[in-house]
C-alpha positions in Angstrom: 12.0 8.8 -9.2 9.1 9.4 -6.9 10.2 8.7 -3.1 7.7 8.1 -0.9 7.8 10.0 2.4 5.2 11.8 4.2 3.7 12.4 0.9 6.8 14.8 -0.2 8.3 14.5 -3.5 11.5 12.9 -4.0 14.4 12.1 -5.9 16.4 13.9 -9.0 16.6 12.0 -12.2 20.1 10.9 -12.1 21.8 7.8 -11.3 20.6 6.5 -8.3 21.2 3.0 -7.1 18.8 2.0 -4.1 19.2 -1.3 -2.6 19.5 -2.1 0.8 23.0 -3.6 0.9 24.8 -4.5 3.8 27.9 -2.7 4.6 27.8 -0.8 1.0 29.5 2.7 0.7 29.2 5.3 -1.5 32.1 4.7 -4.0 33.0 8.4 -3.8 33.6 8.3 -0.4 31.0 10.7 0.4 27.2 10.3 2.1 24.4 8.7 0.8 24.4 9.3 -2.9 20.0 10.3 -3.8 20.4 10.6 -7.0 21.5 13.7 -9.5 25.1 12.7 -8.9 26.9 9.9 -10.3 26.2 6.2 -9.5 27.7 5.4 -6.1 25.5 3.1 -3.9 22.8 4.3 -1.2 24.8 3.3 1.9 23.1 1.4 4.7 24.3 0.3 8.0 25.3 -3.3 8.6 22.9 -5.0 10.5 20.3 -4.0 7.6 18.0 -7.0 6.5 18.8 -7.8 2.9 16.2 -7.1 0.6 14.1 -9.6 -1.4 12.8 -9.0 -5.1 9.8 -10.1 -6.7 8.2 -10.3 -9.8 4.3 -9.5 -10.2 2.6 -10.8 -14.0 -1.1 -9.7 -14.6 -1.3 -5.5 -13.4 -3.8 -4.0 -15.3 -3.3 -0.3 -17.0 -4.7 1.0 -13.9 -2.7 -0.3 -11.5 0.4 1.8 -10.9 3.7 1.4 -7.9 0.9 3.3 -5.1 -1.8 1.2 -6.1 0.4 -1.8 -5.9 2.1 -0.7 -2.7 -1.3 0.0 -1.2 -1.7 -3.8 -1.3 1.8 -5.3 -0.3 2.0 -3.0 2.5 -0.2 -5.0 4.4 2.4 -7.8 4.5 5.3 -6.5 4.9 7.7 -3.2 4.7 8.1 -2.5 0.8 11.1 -0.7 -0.5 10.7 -0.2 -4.0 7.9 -0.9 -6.6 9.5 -0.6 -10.6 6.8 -0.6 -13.5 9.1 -2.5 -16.5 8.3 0.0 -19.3 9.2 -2.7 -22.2 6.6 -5.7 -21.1 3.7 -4.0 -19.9 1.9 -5.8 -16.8 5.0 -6.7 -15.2 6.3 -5.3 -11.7 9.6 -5.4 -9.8 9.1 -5.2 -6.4 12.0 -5.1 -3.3 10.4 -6.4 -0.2 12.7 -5.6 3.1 13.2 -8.9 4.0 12.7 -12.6 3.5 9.3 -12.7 5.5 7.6 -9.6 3.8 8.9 -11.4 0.9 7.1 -14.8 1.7 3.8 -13.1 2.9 3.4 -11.5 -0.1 4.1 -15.0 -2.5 1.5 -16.4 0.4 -1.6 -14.2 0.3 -0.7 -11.9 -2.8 -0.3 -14.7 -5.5 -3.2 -15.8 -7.3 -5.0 -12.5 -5.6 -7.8 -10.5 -8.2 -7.3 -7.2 -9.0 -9.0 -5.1 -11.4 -10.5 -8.4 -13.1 -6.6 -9.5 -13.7 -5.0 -12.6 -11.5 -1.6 -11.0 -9.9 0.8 -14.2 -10.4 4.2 -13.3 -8.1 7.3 -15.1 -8.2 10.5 -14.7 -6.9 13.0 -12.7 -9.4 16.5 -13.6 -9.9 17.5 -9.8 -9.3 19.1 -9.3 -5.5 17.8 -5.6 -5.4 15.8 -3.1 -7.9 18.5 -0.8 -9.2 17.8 2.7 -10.6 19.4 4.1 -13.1 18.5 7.6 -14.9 14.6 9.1 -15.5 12.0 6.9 -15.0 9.3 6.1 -17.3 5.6 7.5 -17.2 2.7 4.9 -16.9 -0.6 5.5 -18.7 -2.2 7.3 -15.9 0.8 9.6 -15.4 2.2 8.1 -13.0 5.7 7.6 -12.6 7.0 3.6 -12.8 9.9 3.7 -10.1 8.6 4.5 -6.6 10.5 4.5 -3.6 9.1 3.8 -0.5 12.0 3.1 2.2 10.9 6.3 4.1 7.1 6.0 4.0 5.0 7.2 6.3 3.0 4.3 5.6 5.3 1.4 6.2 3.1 -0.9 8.7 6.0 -2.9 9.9 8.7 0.0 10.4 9.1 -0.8 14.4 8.0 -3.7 16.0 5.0 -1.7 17.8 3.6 -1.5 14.2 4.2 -4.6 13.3 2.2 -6.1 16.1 -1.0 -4.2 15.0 -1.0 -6.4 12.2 -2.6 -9.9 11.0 -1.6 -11.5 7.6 -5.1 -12.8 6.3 -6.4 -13.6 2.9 -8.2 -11.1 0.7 -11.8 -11.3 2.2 -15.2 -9.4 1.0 -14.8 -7.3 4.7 -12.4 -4.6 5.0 -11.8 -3.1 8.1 -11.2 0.8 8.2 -9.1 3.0 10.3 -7.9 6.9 10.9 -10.5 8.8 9.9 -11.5 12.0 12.3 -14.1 11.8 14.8 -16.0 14.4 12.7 -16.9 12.1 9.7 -19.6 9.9 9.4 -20.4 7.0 7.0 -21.9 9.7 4.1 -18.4 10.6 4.1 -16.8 7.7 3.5 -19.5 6.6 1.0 -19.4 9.7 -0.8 -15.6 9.2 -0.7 -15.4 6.0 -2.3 -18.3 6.7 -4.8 -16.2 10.1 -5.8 -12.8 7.9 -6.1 -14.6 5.1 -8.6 -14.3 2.0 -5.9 -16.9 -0.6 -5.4 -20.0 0.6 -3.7 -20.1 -1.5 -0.1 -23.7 -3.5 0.6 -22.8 -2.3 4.2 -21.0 -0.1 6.3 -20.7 -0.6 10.5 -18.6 2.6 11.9 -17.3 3.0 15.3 -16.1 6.2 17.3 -13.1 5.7 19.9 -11.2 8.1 21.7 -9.4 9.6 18.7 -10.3 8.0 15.7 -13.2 7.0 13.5 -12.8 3.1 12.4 -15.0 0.0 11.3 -15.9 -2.6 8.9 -17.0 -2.2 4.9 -18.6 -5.5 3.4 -18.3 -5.9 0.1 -20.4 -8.5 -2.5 -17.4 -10.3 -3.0 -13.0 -10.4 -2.3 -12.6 -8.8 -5.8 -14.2 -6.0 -5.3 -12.8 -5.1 -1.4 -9.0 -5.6 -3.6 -10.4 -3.0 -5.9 -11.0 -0.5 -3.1 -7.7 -1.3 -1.2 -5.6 -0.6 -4.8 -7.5 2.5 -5.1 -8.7 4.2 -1.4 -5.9 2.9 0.8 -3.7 5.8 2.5 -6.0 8.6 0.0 -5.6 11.8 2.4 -6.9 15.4 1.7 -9.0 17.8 3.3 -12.8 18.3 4.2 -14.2 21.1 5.4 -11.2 22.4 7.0 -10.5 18.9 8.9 -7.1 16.7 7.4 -8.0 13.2 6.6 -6.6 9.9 5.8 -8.5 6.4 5.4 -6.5 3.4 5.8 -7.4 0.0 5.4 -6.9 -3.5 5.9 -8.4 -6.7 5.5 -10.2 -8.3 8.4 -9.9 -12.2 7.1 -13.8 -12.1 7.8 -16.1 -14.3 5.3 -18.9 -11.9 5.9 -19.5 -8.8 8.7 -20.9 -10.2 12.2 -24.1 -10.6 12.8 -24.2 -8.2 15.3 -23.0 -5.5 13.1 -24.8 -6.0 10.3 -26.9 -2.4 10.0 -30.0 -1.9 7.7 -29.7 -0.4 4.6 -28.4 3.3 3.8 -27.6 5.5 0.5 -26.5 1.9 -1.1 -24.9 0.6 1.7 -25.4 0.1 5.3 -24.8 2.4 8.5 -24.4 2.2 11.9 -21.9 2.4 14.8 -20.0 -0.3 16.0 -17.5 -2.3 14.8 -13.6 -2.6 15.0 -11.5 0.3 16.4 -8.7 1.6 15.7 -5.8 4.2 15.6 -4.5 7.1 14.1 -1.3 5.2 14.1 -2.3 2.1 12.9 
């Protein structure tokens, strides 16, 4: 079981059971049980918002939990994504609460991705329990991700839940979090090297401690594509960390007034939105 948090490693096989309950204790009267051990319950405090589970239909091979998260996480806190292993396509996914929940049946439903229509319903399930190894999708990834401690949880505190709009998929993503040093060969380079859609434009803008900006698309489909695949991607360049983040902007097209002339396939320029590290 893959546990999201800070990008470490997480969980031991075992029987772990992870749903946000309220007022549930570990049956052996211990701590939190995180697998390894036995079957008692994750415990969680009281005042813990219960946990809503969906069900996603149409994820092609080479979508996987991150890829999926990458998504969701834009409309809410996600707990845990499960691959089913026996009918291939299908997703479990434990939202935090009832609104992440009904932001993703909202904006998610019906969305494109990797030429497949995502349809999401609500499951009968009250949590996604874990029990024992998880399976291995065809990429290599594991099915069963946790995500309760993620770094990238955009509604964790209400001061990062305020830096966000719920809008529908649009052809303009907006981009966030990327060091002053890189420019927009980077980022096109970046996307190019990862196998996303190339942009027909790029508008960058330089704040006080971030590089940010907008990335037009030809169409919606193709600015999902690159959030599934290049949202939260983090590594190193030439000594200098990175991570790109992004978002949809709701935009039908990139203002007028940002739209650059053409460069390396896309367009360049600065200007644009801003943003944060933190975002």
């Amino acid at each position: 079981i893959r546990i999201m948090e800070d990008g470490m490693r997480g969980g031991r096989g075992g029987g772990m059971r992870g749903g946000r309950g309220r007022g549930r204790h570990n049956s052996g009267g211990g701590g939190p049980s995180h697998g390894g051990g036995g079957g008692g319950d994750q415990w969680y405090n009281d005042d813990a918002p219960a946990p809503v589970v969906l069900m996603v239909h149409g994820l092609e091979p080479k979508m996987n939990p991150m890829r999926l998260f990458n998504i969701l996480c834009m409309y809410g806190d996600v707990n845990k994504i499960k691959f089913l292993m026996t009918k291939k396509g299908i997703a479990m996914v434990e939202m935090k609460d009832i609104k992440a929940a009904e932001n993703v049946l909202r904006y998610v439903n019906r969305m494109n991705v990797f030429g497949s229509q995502l349809n999401v319903s609500h499951s009968k399930h009250r949590e996604v329990v874990i029990y024992g190894p998880p399976g291995v999708l065809d990429d290599g990834s594991e099915a069963v991700q946790v995500f309760i401690r993620s770094r990238f949880l955009r509604y964790a505190t209400p001061q990062k839940a305020a830096k966000n709009r719920q809008v529908e998929a649009t052809k303009v993503l907006h981009f966030f979090a990327l060091p002053l040093e890189y420019d927009e060969d980077f980022l096109l380079k970046l996307l190019e090297d990862k196998g996303c859609p190339t942009p027909t434009s790029i508008s960058m803008h330089k704040s006080e401690v971030c590089s940010a900006g907008l990335l037009e698309f030809e169409n919606a489909d193709e600015a999902t594509d690159t959030v599934a695949i290049a949202n939260h991607l983090q590594g190193n360049h030439k000594g200098i960390r990175y991570i790109l983040k992004l978002a949809f902007t709701g935009k039908k097209s990139m203002p007028t007034g940002d739209k650059p002339n053409s460069h390396n396939g896309a367009s360049a320029t600065s200007g644009g939105d801003g943003g944060s590290k933190d975002d």
